[in-house]
BATOR-478768 format. One record per residue (C-alpha): residue number from 1; x, y, z negated; chain; residue in three letters. Coordinates in steps of 0.5 Angstrom, whole numbers, plus 2048, in hexadecimal, padded with zeros to 3 digits. Example, Ala and Ser with C-alpha at 12.3 -4.5 7.8 and 13.67 -1.06 7.14 Angstrom:
# BATOR-478768
- 1 819 7F7 7F0 A ala
- 2 81B 7FE 7F2 A ser
END
This chain:
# BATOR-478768
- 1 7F3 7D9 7B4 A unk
- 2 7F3 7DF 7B8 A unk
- 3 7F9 7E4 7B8 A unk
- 4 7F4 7EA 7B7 A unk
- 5 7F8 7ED 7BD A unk
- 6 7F4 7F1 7C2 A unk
- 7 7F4 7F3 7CA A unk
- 8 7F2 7FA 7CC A unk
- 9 7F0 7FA 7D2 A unk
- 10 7F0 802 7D5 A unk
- 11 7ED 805 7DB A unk
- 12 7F4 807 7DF A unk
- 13 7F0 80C 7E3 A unk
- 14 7EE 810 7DC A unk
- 15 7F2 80C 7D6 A unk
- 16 7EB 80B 7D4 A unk
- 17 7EA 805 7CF A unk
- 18 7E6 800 7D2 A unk
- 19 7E6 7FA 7CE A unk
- 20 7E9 7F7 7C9 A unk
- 21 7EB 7EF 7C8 A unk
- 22 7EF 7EB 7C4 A unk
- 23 7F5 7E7 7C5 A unk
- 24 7F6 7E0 7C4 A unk
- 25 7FB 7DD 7C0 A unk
- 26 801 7D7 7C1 A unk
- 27 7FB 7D3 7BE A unk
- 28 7F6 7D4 7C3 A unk
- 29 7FA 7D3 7C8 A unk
- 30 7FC 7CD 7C5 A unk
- 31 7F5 7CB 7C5 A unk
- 32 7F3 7CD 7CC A unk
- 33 7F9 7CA 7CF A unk
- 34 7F7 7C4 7CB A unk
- 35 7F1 7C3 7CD A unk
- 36 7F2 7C5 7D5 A unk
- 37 7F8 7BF 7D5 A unk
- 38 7F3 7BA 7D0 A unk
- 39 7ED 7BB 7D7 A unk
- 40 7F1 7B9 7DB A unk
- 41 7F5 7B3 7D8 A unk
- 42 7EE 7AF 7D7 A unk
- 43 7EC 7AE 7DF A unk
- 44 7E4 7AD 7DB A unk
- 45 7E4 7B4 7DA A unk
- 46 7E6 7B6 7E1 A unk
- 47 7E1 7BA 7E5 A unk
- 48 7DF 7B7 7EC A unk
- 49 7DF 7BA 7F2 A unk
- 50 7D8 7BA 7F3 A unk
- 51 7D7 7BE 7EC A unk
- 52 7DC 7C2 7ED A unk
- 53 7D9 7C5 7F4 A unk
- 54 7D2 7C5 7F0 A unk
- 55 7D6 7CA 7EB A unk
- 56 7D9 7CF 7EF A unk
- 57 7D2 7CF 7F3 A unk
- 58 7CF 7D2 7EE A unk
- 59 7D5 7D6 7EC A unk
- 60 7D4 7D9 7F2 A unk
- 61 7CD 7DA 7F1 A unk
- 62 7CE 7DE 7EB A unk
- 63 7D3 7E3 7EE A unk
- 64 7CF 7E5 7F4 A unk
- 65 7CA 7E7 7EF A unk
- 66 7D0 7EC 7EA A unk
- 67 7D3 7EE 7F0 A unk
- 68 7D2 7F5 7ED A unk
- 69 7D4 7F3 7E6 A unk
- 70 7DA 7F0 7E8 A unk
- 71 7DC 7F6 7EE A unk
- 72 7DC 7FB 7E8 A unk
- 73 7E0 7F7 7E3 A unk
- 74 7E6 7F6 7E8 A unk
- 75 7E5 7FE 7EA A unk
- 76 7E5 800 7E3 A unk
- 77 7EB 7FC 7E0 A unk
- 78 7EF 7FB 7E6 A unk
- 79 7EF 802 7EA A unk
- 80 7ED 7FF 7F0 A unk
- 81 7E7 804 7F4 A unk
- 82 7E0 801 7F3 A unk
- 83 7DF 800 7FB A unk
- 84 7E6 7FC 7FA A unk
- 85 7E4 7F8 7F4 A unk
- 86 7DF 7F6 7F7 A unk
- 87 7E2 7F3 7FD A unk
- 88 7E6 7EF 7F8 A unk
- 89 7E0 7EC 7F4 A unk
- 90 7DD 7EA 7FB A unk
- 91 7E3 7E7 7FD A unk
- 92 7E3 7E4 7F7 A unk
- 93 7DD 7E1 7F7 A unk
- 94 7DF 7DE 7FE A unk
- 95 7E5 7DC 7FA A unk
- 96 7E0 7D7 7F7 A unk
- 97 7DD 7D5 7FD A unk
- 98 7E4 7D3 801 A unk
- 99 7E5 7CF 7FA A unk
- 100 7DF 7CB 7FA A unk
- 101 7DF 7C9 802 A unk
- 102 7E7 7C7 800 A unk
- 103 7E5 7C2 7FB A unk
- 104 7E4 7BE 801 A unk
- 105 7EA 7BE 804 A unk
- 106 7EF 7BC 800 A unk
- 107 7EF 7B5 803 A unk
- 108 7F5 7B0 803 A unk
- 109 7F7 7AC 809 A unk
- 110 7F9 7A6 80D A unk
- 111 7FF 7A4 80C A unk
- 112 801 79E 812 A unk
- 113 804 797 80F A unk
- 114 805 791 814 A unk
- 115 80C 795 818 A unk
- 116 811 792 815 A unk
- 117 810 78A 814 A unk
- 118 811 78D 80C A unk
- 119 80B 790 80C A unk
- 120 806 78C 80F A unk
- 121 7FF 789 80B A unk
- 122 7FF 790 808 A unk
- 123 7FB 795 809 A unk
- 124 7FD 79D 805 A unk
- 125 7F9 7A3 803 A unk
- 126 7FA 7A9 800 A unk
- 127 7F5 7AD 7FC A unk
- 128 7F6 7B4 7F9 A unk
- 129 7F5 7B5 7F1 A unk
- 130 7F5 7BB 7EC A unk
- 131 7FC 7BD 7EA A unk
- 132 7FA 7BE 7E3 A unk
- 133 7F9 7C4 7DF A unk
- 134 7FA 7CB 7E3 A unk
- 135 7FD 7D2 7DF A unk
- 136 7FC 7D8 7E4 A unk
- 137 7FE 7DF 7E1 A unk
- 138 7FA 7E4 7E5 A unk
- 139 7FD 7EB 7E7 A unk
- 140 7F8 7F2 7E7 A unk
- 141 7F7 7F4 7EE A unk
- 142 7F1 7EF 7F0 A unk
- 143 7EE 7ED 7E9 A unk
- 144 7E9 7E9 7EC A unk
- 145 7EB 7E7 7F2 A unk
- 146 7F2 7E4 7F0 A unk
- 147 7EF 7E1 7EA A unk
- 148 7EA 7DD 7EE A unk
- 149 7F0 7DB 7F2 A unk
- 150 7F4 7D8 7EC A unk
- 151 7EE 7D5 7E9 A unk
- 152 7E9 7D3 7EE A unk
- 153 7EF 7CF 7F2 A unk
- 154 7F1 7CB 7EC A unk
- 155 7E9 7C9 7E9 A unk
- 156 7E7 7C8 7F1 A unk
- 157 7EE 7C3 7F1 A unk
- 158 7EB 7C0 7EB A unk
- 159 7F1 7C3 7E6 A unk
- 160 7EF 7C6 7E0 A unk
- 161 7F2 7CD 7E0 A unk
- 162 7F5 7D3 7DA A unk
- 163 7F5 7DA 7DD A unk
- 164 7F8 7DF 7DA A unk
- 165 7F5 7E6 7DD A unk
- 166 7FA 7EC 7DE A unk
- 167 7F9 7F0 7D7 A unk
- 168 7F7 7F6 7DB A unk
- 169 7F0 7F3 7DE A unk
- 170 7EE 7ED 7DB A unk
- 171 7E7 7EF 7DB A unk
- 172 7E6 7EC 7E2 A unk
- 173 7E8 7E5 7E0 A unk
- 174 7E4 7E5 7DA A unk
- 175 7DE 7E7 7DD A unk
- 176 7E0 7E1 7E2 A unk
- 177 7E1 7DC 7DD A unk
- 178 7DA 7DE 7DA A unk
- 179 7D7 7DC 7E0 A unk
- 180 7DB 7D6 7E1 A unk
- 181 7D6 7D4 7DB A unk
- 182 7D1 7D7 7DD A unk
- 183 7D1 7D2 7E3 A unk
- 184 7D2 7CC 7DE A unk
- 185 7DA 7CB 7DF A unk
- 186 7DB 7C7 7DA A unk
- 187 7E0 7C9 7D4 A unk
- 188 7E8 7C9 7D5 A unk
- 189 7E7 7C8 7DC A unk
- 190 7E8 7D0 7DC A unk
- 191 7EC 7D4 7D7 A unk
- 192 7EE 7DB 7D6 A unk
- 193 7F4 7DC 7D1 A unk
- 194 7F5 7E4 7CE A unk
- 195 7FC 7E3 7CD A unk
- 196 802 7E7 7CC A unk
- 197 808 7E6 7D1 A unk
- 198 80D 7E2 7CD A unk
- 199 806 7DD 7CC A unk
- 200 805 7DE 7D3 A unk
- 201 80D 7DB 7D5 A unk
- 202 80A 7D4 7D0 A unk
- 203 804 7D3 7D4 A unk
- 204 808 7D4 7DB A unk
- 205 80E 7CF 7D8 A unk
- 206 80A 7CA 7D3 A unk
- 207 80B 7C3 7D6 A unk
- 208 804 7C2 7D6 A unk
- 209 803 7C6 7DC A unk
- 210 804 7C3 7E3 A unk
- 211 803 7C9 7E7 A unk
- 212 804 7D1 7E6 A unk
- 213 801 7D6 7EB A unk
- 214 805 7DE 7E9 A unk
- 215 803 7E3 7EC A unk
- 216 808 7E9 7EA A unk
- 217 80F 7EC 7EA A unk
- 218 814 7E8 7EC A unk
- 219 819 7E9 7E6 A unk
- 220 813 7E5 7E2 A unk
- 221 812 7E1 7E7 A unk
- 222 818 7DD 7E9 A unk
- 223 81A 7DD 7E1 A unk
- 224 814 7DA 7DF A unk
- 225 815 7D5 7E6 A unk
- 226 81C 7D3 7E3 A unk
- 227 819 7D2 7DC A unk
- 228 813 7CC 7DE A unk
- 229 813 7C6 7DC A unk
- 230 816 7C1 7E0 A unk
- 231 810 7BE 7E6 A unk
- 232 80C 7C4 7E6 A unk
- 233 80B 7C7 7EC A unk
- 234 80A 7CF 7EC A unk
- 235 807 7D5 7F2 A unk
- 236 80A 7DC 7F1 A unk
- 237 808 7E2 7F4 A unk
- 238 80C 7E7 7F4 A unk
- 239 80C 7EE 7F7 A unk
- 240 80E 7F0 7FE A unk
- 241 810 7F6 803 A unk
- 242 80B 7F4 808 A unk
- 243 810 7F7 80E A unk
- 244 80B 7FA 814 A unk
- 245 80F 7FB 81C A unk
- 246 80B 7FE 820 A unk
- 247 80D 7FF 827 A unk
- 248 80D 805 82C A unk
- 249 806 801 830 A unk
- 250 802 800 82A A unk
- 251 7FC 802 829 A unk
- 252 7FD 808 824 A unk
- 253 7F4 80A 823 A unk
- 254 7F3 802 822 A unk
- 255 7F9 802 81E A unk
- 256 7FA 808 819 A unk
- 257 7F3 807 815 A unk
- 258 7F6 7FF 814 A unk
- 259 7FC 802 812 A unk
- 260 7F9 808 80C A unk
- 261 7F4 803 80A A unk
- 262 7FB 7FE 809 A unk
- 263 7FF 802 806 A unk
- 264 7FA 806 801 A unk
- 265 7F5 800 7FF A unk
- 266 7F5 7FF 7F8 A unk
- 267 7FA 806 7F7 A unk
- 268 800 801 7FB A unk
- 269 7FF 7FC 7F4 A unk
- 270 7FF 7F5 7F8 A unk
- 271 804 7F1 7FA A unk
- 272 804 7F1 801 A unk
- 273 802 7F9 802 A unk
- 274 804 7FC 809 A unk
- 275 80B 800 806 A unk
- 276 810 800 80B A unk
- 277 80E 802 812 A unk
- 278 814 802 818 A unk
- 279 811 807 81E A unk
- 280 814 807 824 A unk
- 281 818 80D 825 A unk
- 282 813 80F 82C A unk
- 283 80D 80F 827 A unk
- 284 810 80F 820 A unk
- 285 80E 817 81D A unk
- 286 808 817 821 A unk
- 287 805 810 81D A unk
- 288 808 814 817 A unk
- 289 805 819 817 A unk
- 290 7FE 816 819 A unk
- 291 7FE 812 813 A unk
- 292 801 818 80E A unk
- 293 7FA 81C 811 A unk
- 294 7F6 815 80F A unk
- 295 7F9 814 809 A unk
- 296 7F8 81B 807 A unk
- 297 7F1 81A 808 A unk
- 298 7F0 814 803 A unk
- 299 7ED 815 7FD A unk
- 300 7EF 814 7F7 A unk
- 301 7EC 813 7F0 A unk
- 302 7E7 810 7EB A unk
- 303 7E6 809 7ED A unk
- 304 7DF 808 7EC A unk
- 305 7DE 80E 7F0 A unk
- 306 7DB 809 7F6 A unk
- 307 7DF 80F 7FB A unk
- 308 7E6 80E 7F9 A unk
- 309 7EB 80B 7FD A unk
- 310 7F1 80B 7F8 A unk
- 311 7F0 80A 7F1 A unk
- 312 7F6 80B 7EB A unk
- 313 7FC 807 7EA A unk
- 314 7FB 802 7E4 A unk
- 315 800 805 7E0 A unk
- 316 802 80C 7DF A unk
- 317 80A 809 7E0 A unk
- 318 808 807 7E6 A unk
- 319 806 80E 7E8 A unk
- 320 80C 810 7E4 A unk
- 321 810 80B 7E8 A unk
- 322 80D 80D 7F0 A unk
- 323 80F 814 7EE A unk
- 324 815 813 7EB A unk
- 325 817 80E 7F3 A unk
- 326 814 814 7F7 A unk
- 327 818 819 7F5 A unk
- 328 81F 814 7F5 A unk
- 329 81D 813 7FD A unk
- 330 81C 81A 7FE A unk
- 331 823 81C 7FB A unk
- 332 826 816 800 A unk
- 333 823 81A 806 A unk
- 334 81B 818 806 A unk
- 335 816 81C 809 A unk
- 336 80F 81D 805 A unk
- 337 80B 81D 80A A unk
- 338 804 81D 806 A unk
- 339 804 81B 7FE A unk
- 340 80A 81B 7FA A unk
- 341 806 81E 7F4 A unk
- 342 802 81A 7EE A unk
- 343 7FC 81D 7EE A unk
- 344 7FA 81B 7E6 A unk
- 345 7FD 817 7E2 A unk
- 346 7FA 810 7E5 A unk
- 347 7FA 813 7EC A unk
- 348 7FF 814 7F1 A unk
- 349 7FE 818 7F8 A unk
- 350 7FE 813 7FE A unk
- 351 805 814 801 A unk
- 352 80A 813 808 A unk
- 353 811 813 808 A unk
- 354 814 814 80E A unk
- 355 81A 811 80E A unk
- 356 81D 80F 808 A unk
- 357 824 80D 807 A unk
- 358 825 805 807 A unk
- 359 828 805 800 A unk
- 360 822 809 7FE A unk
- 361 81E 806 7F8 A unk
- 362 817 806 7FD A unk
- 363 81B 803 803 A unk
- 364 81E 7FE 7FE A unk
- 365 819 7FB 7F9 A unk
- 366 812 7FA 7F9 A unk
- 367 80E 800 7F7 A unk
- 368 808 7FE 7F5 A unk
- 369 804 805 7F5 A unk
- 370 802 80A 7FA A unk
- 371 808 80A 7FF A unk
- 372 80A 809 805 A unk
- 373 811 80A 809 A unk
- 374 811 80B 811 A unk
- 375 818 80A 814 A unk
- 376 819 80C 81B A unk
- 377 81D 805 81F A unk
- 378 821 806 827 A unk
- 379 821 7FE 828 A unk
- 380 81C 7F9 825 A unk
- 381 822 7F4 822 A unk
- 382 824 7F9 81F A unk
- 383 81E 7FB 81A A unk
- 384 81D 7F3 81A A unk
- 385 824 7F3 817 A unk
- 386 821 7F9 811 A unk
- 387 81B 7F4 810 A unk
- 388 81F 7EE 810 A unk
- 389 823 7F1 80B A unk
- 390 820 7F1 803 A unk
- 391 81F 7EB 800 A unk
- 392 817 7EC 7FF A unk
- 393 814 7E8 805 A unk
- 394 80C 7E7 805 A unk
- 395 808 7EB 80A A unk
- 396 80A 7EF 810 A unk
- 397 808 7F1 816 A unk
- 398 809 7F3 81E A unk
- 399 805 7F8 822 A unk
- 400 805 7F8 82A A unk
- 401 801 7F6 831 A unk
- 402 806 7F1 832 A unk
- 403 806 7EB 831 A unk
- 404 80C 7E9 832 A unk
- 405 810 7EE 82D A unk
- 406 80B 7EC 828 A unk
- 407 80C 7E4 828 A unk
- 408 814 7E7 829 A unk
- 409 813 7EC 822 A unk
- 410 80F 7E5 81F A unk
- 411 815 7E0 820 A unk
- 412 819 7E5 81D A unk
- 413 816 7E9 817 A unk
- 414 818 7E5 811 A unk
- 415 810 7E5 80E A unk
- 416 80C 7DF 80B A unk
- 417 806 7E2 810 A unk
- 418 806 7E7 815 A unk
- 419 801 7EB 818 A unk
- 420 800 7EE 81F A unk
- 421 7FD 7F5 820 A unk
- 422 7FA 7F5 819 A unk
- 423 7FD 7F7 813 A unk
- 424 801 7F3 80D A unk
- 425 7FB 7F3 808 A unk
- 426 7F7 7EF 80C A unk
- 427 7F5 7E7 808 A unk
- 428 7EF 7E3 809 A unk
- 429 7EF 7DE 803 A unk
- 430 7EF 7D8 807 A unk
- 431 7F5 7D9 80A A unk
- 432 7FD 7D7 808 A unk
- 433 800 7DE 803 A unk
- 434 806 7DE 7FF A unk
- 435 80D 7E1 800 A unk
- 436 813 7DE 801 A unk
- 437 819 7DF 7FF A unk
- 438 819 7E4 7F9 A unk
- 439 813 7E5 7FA A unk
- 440 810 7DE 7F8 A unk
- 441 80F 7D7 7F8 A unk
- 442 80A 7D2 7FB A unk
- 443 803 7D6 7FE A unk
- 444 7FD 7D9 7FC A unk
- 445 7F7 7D7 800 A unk
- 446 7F1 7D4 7FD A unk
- 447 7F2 7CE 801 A unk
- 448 7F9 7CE 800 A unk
- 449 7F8 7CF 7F9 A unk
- 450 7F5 7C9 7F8 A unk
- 451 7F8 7C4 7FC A unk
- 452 7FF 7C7 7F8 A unk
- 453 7FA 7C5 7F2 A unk
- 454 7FA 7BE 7F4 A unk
- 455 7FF 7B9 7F4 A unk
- 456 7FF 7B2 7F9 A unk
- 457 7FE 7AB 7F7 A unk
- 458 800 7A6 7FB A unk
- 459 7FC 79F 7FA A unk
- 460 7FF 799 7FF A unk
- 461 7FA 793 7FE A unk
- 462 7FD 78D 800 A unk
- 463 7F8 787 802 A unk
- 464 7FB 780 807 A unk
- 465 7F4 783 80A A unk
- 466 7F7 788 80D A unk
END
């Protein structure tokens, strides 16, 4: 029986309702929980590689054909400007794509056998097998995308997967899901649950799960890791302060429009959004205020409006919140160079400090809003140290001419990934993503995803033959 409760899902440009679905109770994620640990235990119920290929081809197929439809649902619930969303969906469906090419190689090797008179007359090999029931809880900034990352992986590695939606945007993963049985997915292989958050902790943590892949806060993240069944394997993406240094040689006019469109891109609500950029002193003011004039320029508003470039926050708190830390770093000596004011109550003006103190909560914490810092270094140790020095490390970034301090600043900035001469929030989805330390454990990647998504099996054949 369902509980009766519903889910609201509101516009977070205008607080509009959009759509209303209802919540599933313990019953129905019992069910659902049981029917992904119930395919996998029977191996006749296994989907091989060959049909799986064929499935996400046609998956891809459908998506090509509602590339509208699918831009306008992740615009209007998530915020994110239509010509970004649509990015997004066009990644996504290239996200169906790697996936399908992967399946290909997720190959075991050759283990040698005859170099200790022991193993003689033997021959070893390994294989990679599905580990088993996947649980993903997806996060609101890429409702299309991150879904495909967390549910495409595991069905392509052969795993039956629950995905959980953020409650703000679980209209993208629904559509997806429709498309998934357009394309003839077979039932349970792929399911979402409409779950409340203590729910939620009982998917993540039900022994029946093999592998967790969270995309979300840091408090929820290690507390769900530290409740895990004992064996399950688990990715955690966390958030980050995506540190920039740039250097007195770089090359400011290719590098200012990379840094504005890094640091306001989804209105700074992605976890490796540019936040913290350290300017040498001999050019620091000038980039500043270079980027304050092209932030200016930005604009803000309606999502669906294919001419916005920032849309709202998700939630009015969070605007609330930005406020309330722009106006704390103005009081601890920051200079607003541009912003520093909410132009509604979802949309908050594109902003520039200038030096906010390191004790600061912007210079501290992850922002996740429209906000960027610009400090002012004399010695590049120096501002290496300050990038070094929180505990969130996910994506940075260096800007020089040469090479040598480039491949220096890489040794030494304490990243997952670092980018030369181009901003933090660049990613491809075929390669390695993912924090470290704070930040999170294991990687994204759809080919790494999916490799994490398998488990090794090592079969040594013994034979006088041999």
């Amino acid at each position: 029986m369902s509980n009766n409760k519903t889910l609201k899902v509101y516009s977070p440009y205008d607080n509009s309702l959009i759509k209303e679905l209802p919540l599933m109770d313990k019953n129905e994620l019992e069910e659902a929980l049981k029917t992904a640990y119930d395919l996998f235990l029977d191996q006749s119920n296994w989907i091989l590689a060959h049909e799986r290929i064929s499935l996400l081809e046609k998956v891809r197929k459908i998506m090509e054909g509602k590339v509208e439809e699918l831009t306008k649902i992740a615009a209007e619930e998530g915020g994110k400007p239509y010509q970004d969303s649509k990015v997004e969906v066009l990644r996504a469906i290239n996200g169906v794509k790697i996936a399908t090419e992967e399946i290909a190689r997720l190959t075991g090797e050759q283990i040698p056998m005859g170099l200790t008179a022991s193993t003689t007359n033997r021959l070893a090999f390994t294989t990679r097998e599905p580990i088993g029931v996947v649980a993903s809880l997806s996060a609101f900034n890429h409702p299309l995308n991150l879904i495909v990352h967390q549910t495409v992986t595991a069905f392509a590695a052969g795993c039956p997967v629950i995905v959980k939606p953020a409650s703000a945007t679980p209209l993208s993963c629904k559509a997806f899901i429709e498309i998934l049985k357009e394309a003839g997915v077979p039932k349970g292989w792929v399911q979402m649950v409409l779950i409340e958050n203590d729910l939620a902790e009982k998917l993540a943590t039900d022994k029946r799960v093999n592998y967790l892949s969270f995309i979300g806060s840091e408090k929820v993240g290690w507390s769900l890791k530290s409740k895990l069944a004992p064996g399950t394997r688990c990715a955690l993406e966390h958030g980050g302060t995506a540190p920039v240094i740039v250097e007195a040689d770089a090359d400011l006019e290719d590098m200012i429009p990379g840094l504005v469109k890094g640091g306001f891109y989804h209105a700074g609500q992605v976890c490796v959004s540019v936040q913290k950029i350290f300017v040498h002193e001999s050019i620091a003011r000038k980039v500043a205020d270079e980027m304050a004039k092209q932030a200016k320029d930005l604009k803000v508003g309606d999502p669906l409006d294919e001419e916005t470039e920032v849309g709202p926050l998700i939630r009015t708190e969070e605007v609330d919140r930005v406020e309330k830390w722009v106006k704390e770093a103005e009081k601890e000596g920051a200079d607003i160079l541009c912003g520093g004011k909410r132009i509604s109550q979802s949309c908050y003006e594109p902003t520039i400090l200038w030096n906010p103190d390191q004790n600061s909560k912007v210079s501290k914490e992850e922002i996740f809003g429209p906000v960027v810092c610009i400090y002012s270094y004399k010695e590049r140790q120096e501002a290496v140290r300050l990038a070094n020095s929180l505990e969130y490390h996910f994506q940075a970034a260096v800007f020089t001419k040469n090479v040598d301090t480039a491949l220096d600043t890489v040794q030494k900035l304490n990243a997952t990934a670092i980018m030369v001469n181009d901003h933090t929030a660049f990613r491809a989805d075929w390669m390695p993503f993912g924090g470290r330390d704070a930040s999170g454990e294991g990687l994204g990647g759809i080919p790494y995803s999916m490799h994490e998504m398998t488990r090794v099996k090592l079969m040594v054949f013994k034979s006088k033959f041999l």
